[in-house]
RODO-2510 file (C-alpha; in nm, 4 decimals, decimal comma):
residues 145
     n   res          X          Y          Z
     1     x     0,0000     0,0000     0,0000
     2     x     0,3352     0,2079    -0,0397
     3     x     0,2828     0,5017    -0,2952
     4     x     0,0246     0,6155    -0,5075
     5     x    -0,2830     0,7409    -0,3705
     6     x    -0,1828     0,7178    -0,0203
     7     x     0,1237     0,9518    -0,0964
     8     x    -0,0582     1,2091    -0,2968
     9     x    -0,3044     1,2361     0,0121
    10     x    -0,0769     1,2099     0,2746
    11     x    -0,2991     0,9489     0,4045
    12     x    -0,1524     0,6781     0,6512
    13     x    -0,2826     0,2903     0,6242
    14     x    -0,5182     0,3555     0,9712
    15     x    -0,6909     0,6429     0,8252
    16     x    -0,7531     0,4462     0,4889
    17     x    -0,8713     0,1670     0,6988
    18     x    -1,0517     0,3660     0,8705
    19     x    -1,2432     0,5231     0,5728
    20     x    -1,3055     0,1676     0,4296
    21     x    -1,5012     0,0080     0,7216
    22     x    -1,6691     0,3289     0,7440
    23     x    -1,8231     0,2981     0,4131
    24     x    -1,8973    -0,0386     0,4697
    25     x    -2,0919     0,0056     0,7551
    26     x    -2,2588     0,3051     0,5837
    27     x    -2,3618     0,0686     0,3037
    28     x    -2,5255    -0,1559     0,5800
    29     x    -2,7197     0,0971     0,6890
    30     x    -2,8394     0,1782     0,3312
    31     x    -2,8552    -0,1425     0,2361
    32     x    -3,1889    -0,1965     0,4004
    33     x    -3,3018     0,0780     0,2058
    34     x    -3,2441    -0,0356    -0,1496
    35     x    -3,4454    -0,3276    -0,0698
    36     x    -3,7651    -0,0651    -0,1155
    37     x    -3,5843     0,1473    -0,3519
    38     x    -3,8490     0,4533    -0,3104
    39     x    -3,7442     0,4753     0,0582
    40     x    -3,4327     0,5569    -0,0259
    41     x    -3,5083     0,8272    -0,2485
    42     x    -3,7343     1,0102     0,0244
    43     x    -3,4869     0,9468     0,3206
    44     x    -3,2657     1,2526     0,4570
    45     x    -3,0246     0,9933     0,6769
    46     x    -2,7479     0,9754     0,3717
    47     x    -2,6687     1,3018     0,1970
    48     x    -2,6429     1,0928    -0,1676
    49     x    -2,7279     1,2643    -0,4965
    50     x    -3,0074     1,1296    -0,6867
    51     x    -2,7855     1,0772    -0,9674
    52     x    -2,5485     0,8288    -0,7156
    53     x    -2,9151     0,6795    -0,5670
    54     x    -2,9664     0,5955    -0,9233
    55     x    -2,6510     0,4157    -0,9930
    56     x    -2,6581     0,2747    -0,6237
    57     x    -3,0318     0,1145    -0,7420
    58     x    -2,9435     0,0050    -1,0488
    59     x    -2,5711    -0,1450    -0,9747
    60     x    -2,7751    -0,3313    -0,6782
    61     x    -3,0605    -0,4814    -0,8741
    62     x    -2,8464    -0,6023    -1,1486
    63     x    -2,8086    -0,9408    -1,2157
    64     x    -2,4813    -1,1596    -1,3731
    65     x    -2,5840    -1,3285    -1,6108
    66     x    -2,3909    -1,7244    -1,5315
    67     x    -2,6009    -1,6384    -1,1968
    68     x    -2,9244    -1,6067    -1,4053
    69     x    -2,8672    -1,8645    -1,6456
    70     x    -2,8443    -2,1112    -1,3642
    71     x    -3,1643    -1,9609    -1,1518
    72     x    -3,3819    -2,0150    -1,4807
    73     x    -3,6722    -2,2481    -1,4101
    74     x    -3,6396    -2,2953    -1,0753
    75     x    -3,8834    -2,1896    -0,8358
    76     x    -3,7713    -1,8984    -0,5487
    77     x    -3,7741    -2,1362    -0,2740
    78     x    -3,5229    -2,2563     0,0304
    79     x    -3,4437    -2,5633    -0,1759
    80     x    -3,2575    -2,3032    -0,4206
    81     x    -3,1778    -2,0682    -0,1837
    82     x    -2,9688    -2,3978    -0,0170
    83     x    -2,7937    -2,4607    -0,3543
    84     x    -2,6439    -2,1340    -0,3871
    85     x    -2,3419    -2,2557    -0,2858
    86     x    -2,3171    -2,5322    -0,6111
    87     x    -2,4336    -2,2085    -0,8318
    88     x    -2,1731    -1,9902    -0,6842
    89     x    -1,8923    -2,2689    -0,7251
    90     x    -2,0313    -2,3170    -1,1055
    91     x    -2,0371    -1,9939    -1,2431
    92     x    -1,7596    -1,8194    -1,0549
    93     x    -2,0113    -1,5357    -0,9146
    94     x    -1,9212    -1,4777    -0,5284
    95     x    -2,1466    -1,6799    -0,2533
    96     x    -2,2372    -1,2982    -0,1070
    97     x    -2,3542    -1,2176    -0,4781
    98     x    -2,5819    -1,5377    -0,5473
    99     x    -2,7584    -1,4658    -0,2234
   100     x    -2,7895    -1,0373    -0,3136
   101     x    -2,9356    -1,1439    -0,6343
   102     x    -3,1877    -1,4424    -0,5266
   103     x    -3,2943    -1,2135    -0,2724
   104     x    -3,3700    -0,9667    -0,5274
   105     x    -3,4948    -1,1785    -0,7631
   106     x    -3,7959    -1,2698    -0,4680
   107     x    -3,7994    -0,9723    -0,3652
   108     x    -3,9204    -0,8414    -0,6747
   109     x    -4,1591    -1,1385    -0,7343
   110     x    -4,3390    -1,0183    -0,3977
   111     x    -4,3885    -0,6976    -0,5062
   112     x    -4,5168    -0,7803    -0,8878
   113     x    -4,7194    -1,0353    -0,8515
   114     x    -5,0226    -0,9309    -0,7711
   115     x    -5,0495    -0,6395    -0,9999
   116     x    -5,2016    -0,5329    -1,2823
   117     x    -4,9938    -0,3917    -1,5872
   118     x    -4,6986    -0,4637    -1,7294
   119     x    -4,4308    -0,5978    -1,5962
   120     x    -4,1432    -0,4064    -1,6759
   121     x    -4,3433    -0,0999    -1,6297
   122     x    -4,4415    -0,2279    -1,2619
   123     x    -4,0763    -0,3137    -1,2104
   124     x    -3,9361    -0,0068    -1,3229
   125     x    -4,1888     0,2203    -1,1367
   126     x    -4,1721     0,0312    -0,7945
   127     x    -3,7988    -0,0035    -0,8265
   128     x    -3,6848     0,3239    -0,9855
   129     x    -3,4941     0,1584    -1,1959
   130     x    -3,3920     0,2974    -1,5914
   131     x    -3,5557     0,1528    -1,8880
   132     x    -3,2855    -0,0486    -2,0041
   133     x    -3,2530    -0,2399    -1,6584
   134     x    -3,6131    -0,3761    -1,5951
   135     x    -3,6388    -0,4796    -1,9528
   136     x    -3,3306    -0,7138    -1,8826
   137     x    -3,4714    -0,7962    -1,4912
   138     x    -3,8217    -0,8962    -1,6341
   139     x    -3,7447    -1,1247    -1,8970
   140     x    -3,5381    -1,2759    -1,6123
   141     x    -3,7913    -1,2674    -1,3813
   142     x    -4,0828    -1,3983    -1,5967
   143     x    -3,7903    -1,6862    -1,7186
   144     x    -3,7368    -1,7496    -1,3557
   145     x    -4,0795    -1,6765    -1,2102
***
């Protein structure tokens, strides 16, 4: 960790350290918010731009696609929830990941389900996500659903 950044900033190891698990706890704190995306937007807790809330939605909600090949067809249950770890081994996508995106994946199916519309549309609108990302999430969420 000799050079670079840390010497342009002056910044010792402790106070990058120090930084780091600060944003990771920060992130735990938020995370519970991306889970009902529109809750973030509205909360005054984290001072983040819209246009970071955006990315931080979207970068969340995304899904690898090895992940999603290997999800497809299977029902959202604990039974797939346990294989995770054979899916994680398989496709090289972290153990942390698989879970983040089942979760999602059921998460979303929860909200959906029952209502009328389109999908994408109900997707996009109760997870302020862009157009380009729902499109992608509900044809993997109809292929997985």
């Amino acid at each position: 960790m000799e050079g670079g950044v840390m010497d342009e900033c002056e910044a010792s190891k402790d106070v990058l350290l120090s930084d780091t698990m600060d944003q990771y706890r920060t992130f735990q704190m938020c995370e519970r918010l991306l889970h009902s995306p529109a809750k973030l937007a509205n909360q005054l807790l984290f001072q983040i731009p819209p246009h970071r809330q955006i990315m931080l939605i979207e970068r969340y909600y995304a899904f690898d696609d090895t992940f999603v090949r290997e999800v497809l067809g299977k029902k959202l249950s604990k039974g797939t929830k346990k294989d995770l770890d054979d899916i994680s081994a398989k496709t090289g996508v972290t153990l942390k990941s698989c879970r983040r995106q089942f979760d999602n994946f059921k998460r979303v199916f929860k909200v959906v389900e029952e209502l009328k519309g389109p999908l994408v549309e109900n997707i996009r609108q109760h997870f302020l996500l862009s157009d380009k990302l729902p499109s992608a999430s509900g044809l993997c969420f109809t292929a997985v659903v």
